[in-house]
C-alpha positions in Angstrom: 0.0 0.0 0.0 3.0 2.5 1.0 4.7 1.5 -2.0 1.5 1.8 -4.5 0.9 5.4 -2.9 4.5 6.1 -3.2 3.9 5.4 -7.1 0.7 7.6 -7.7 2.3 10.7 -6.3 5.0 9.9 -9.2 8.0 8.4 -6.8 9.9 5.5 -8.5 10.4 2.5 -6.5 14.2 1.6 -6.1 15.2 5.1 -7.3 13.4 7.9 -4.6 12.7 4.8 -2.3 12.7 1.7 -0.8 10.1 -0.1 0.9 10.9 -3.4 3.4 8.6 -5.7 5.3 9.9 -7.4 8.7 6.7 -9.4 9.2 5.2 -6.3 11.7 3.9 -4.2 8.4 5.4 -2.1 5.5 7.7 0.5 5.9 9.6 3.1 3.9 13.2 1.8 4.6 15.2 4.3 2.8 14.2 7.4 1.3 16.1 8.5 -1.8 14.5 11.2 -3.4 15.6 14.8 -3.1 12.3 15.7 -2.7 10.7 15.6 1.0 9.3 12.7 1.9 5.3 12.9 2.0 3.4 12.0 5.4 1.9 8.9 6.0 -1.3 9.8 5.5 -1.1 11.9 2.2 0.8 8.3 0.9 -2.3 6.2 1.9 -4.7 8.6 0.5 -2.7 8.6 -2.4 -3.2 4.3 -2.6 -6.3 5.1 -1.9 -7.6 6.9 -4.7 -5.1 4.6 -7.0 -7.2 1.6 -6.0 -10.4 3.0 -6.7 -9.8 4.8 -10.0 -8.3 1.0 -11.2 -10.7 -0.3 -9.7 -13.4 1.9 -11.6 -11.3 1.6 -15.2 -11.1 -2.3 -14.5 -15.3 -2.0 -13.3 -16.0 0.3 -16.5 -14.2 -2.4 -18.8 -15.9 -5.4 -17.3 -19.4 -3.7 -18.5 -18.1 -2.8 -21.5 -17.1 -6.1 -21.8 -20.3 -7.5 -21.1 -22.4 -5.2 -23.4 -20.3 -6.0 -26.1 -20.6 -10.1 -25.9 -24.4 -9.4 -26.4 -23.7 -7.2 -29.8 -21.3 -10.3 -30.4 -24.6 -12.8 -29.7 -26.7 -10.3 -32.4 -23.7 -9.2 -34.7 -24.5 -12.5 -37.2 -27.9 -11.1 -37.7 -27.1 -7.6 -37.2 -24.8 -7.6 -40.5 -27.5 -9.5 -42.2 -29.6 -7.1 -41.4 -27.8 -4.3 -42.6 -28.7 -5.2 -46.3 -31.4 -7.8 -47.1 -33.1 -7.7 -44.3 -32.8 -3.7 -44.5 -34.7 -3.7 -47.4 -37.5 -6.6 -46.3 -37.8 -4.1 -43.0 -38.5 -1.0 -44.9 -40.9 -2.8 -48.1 -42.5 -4.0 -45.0 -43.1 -0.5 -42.6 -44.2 0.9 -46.0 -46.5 -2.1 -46.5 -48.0 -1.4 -43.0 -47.9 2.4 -43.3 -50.3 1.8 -46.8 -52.8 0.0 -44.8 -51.9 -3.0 -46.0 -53.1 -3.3 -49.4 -54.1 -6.2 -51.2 -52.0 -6.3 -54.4 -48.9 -4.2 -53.1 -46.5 -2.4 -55.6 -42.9 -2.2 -55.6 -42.4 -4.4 -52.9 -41.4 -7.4 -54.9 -38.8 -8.6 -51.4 -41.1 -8.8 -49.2 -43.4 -10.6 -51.4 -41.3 -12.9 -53.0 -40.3 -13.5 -49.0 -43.7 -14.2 -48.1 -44.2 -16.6 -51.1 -41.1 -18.5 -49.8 -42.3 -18.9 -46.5 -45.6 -19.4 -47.4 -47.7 -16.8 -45.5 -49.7 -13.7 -46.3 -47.8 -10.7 -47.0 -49.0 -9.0 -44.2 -47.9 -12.0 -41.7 -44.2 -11.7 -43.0 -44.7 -8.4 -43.1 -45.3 -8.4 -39.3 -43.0 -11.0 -38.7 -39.8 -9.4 -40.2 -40.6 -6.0 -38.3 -40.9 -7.9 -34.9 -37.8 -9.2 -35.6 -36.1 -6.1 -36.0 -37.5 -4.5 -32.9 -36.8 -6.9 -30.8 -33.0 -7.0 -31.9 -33.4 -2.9 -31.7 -35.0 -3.5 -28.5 -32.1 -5.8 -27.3 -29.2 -3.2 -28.3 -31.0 -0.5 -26.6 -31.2 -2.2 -23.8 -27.5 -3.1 -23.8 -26.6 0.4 -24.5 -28.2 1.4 -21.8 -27.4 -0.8 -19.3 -23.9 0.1 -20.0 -24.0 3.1 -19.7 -26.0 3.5 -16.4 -23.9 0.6 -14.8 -20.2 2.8 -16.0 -22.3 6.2 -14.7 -23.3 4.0 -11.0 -19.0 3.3 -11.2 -18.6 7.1 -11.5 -20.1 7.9 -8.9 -18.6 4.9 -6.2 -16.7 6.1 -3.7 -15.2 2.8 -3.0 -14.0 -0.4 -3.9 -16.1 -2.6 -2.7 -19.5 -0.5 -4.0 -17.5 -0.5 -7.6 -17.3 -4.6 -7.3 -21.2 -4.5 -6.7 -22.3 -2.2 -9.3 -19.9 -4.0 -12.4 -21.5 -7.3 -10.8 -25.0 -6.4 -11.0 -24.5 -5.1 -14.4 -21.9 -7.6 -15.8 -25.0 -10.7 -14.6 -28.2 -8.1 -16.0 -26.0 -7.6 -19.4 -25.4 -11.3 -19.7 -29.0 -12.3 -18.9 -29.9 -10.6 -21.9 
C-alpha cells in the first residue's frame, strides 16, 4: 500500500525509495529522493484513490465487456440485417404504413419472402418488423445498461460499492 501510494504521487520504487517488510507491516526503509518525503497519511490517501480509479477503469471495462458479448450474440444477424433484411424491414413498414393493401406495388422482397415462406404478406410483413425491434429493443437495452452501470461506477466512492455495481450489471447484461 506504502509503496502503490508512493507510485501515484510519481516516486519510483528503487530510485526515490525503498520499501521493506519485517513481518510487523510495511515500511519506507530508505528514502532516496531529493524531494521531501510525504506524510503517511497523504501516501495512503494517495493508494487510496489509486485503488479506486483501477478499480473503476477495471469496473467500466468489465461492462463494457459484457455489453459488447451481447452485440457479439446479435452481430451475425445484425450484418444480415444491414442489407437484405434492411430492405425486407423498410418494403414491410411501407406495406404497414399503406394499410396493407391487397395487391402491393414495388415491394417485390417482401413478397417474394412471403411466397417462400408461405404466408400472407401481411404476416411476413409483421414478422420481419418484430424481428427487427426486438434485436433494436435488445441493443437499446444493452446500451443502456452500460452506460448507467459505467455512470453507478462514477459515482462509487469505494471499492467494494465498484465490485457491486460492475456485478450487478456484468450478470443483467449477460441475462440478456
Amino acid at each position: 500500500m506504502i509503496a502503490r501510494g508512493l507510485k501515484a504521487l510519481g516516486f519510483t520504487p528503487g530510485i526515490d525509495f525503498n520499501c521493506h517488510d519485517d513481518g510487523e507491516g510495511p515500511y519506507i526503509k530508505d528514502w532516496l529522493s531529493n524531494e521531501p518525503q510525504p506524510e503517511m497519511d497523504d501516501i495512503l490517501a494517495a493508494a487510496e484513490e489509486f485503488e479506486l480509479t483501477n478499480a473503476k477503469a477495471a469496473a467500466s471495462a468489465a461492462i463494457s465487456k459484457a455489453s459488447e458479448d451481447v452485440r457479439l450474440k446479435v452481430a451475425p444477424y445484425i450484418n444480415y440485417m444491414d442489407t437484405e433484411y434492411q430492405v425486407l424491414a423498410s418494403q414491410a413498414d411501407a406495406y404497414v404504413a399503406a394499410n396493407r393493401p391487397e395487391n402491393p406495388v414495388g415491394l417485390s422482397m417482401l413478397v417474394q419472402s412471403a411466397e417462400d415462406s408461405g404466408r400472407t404478406v401481411s404476416e411476413e410483413a409483421d414478422l420481419i418488423r418484430a424481428k427487427r425491434d426486438a434485436y433494436i429493443a435488445l441493443l437499446n437495452a444493452t446500451r443502456s445498461l452500460r452506460r448507467r452501470g459505467q455512470a453507478a461506477i462514477e459515482s462509487a466512492s469505494d471499492v467494494e460499492t465498484i465490485h457491486s455495481v460492475r456485478d450487478e450489471y456484468v450478470a443483467q447484461l449477460a441475462s440478456l
